[in-house]
N, C-alpha and C positions, 0 to 999 in steps of 0.2 A: 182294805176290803178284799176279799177270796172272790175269785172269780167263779165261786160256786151260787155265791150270792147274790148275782147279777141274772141268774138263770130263775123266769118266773114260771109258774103255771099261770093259764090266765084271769083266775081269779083272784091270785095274789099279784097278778101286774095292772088290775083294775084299780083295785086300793093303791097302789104306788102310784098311776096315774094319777088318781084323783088328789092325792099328796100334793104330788109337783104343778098340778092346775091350781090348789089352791096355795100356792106358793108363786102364783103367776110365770111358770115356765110352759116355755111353747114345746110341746111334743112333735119331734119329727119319727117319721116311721119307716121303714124298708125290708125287704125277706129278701131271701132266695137260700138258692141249697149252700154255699160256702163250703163245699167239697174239700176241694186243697185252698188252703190261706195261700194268694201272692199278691202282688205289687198292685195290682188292677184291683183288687178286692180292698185294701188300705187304702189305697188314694181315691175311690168311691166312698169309702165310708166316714172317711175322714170329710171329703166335701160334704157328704149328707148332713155329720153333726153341726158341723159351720151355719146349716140352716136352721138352727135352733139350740133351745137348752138342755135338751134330753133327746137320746136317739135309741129307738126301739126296732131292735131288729128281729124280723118273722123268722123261722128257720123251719123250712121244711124236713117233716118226721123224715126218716131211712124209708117207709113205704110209703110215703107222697114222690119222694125222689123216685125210687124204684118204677112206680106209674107210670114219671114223666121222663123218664132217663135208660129205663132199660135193667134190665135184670142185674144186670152188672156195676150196678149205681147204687147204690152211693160207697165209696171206697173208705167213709170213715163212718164210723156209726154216730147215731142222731148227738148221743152225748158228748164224745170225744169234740165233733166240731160246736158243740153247745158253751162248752169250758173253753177252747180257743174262740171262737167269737167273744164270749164276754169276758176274757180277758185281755182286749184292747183296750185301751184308756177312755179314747172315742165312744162305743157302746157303752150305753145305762141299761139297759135290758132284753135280755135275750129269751124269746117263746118259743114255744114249739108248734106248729100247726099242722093236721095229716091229710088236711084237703089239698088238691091240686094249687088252688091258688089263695090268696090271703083274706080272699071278703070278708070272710066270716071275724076274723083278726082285725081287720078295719072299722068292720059294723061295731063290732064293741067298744074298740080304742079310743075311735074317734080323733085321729090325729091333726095336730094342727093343720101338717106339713105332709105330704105322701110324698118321695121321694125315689126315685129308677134312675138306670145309666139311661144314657142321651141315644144309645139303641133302639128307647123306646120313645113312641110320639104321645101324646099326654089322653090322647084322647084311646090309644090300646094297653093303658095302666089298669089293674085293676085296682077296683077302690076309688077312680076318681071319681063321678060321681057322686057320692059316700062325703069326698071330703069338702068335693067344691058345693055341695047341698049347704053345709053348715057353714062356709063362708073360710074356710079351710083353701089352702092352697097345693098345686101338684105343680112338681119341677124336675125337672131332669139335671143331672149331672155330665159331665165329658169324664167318658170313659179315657184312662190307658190303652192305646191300641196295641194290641198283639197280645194282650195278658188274658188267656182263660184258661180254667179246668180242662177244656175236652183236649186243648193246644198242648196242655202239659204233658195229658192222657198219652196222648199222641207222640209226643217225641219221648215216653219214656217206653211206651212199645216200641217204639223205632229202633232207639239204641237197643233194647233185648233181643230185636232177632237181627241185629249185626253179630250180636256171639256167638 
C-alpha cells in the first residue's frame, strides 16, 4: 500500500469507517499537529493502535497550526507531514482538519476509542463526551518524557546561534 492511500478526505474516510465497523473492527482515534516525527510521537502512536484495530489519526491543516502555534508554525506543510504520518505501519488513516480542535472530526467518526498522551486528564480531551455518549471509551497513553517539537525547535535554535 502507498502511503498516499492512507490519506483520506473525510467523506472518503466515512465509507472506510463504516467498511471496518462492518467487518467488526474497533476504531481508535487521535490528532495533533505532528510537526517533526520523533521517538515521543512513535511510541504514542504505536500505544494508541494497540488500543484497537484501526487507528485514525486527526492532523491539523498548516492554518489550524498557525492559529494555535504562532506565525512561525507549522515548519512542514499540512501534506509533507500527511504522507509521513501515514506512512507508519501503525496508522490506517490520516485526515486533515482546519478547526482549532477535532470535534467536528469526532462528531462524524464516531470512534470507538478516543485516545491523548497521559498529559491530558480525560475529562480536558476533546470529544469525550461525543464518545463516552455512545458507549465509546477515552484513555490516555504514557508519554516519552523529554520528547517534543517545541524541545527540538529549541535546541536546534540553540545550536544556530552558537555559530
Amino acid at each position: 500500500m502507498n502511503s498516499k492511500d492512507k490519506i483520506y478526505t473525510l467523506p472518503q474516510l466515512l465509507e472506510q469507517v463504516q467498511t471496518w465497523r462492518d467487518q467488526g473492527q474497533i476504531i481508535v482515534f487521535t490528532n495533533g499537529c505532528f510537526d517533526l516525527l520523533h521517538l515521543g510521537h512513535v511510541d504514542y502512536l504505536e500505544k494508541a493502535r494497540q488500543l484497537g484495530d484501526k487507528l485514525i489519526l486527526g492532523l491539523n491543516t498548516d492554518a489550524s497550526i498557525s492559529r494555535i502555534k504562532g506565525p512561525s508554525r507549522p515548519l512542514q506543510d499540512e501534506m509533507s507531514r500527511a504522507r509521513v504520518m501515514a506512512s507508519l505501519l501503525f496508522v490506517d488513516a490520516v485526515v486533515l482538519f482546519n478547526e482549532d480542535t477535532p470535534l467536528e472530526l469526532i462528531e462524524a467518526i464516531q470512534p470507538d476509542i478516543l485516545v491523548k498522551g497521559d498529559d491530558y486528564a480525560v475529562a480536558q480531551i476533546v470529544g469525550h463526551e461525543v464518545v463516552q455518549a455512545r458507549g465509546g471509551a477515552v484513555k490516555t497513553v504514557p508519554l516519552v518524557k523529554g520528547y517534543s517539537t517545541t524541545n527540538i525547535v529549541k535546541k536546534i535554535e540553540n545550536n544556530c546561534n552558537l555559530n
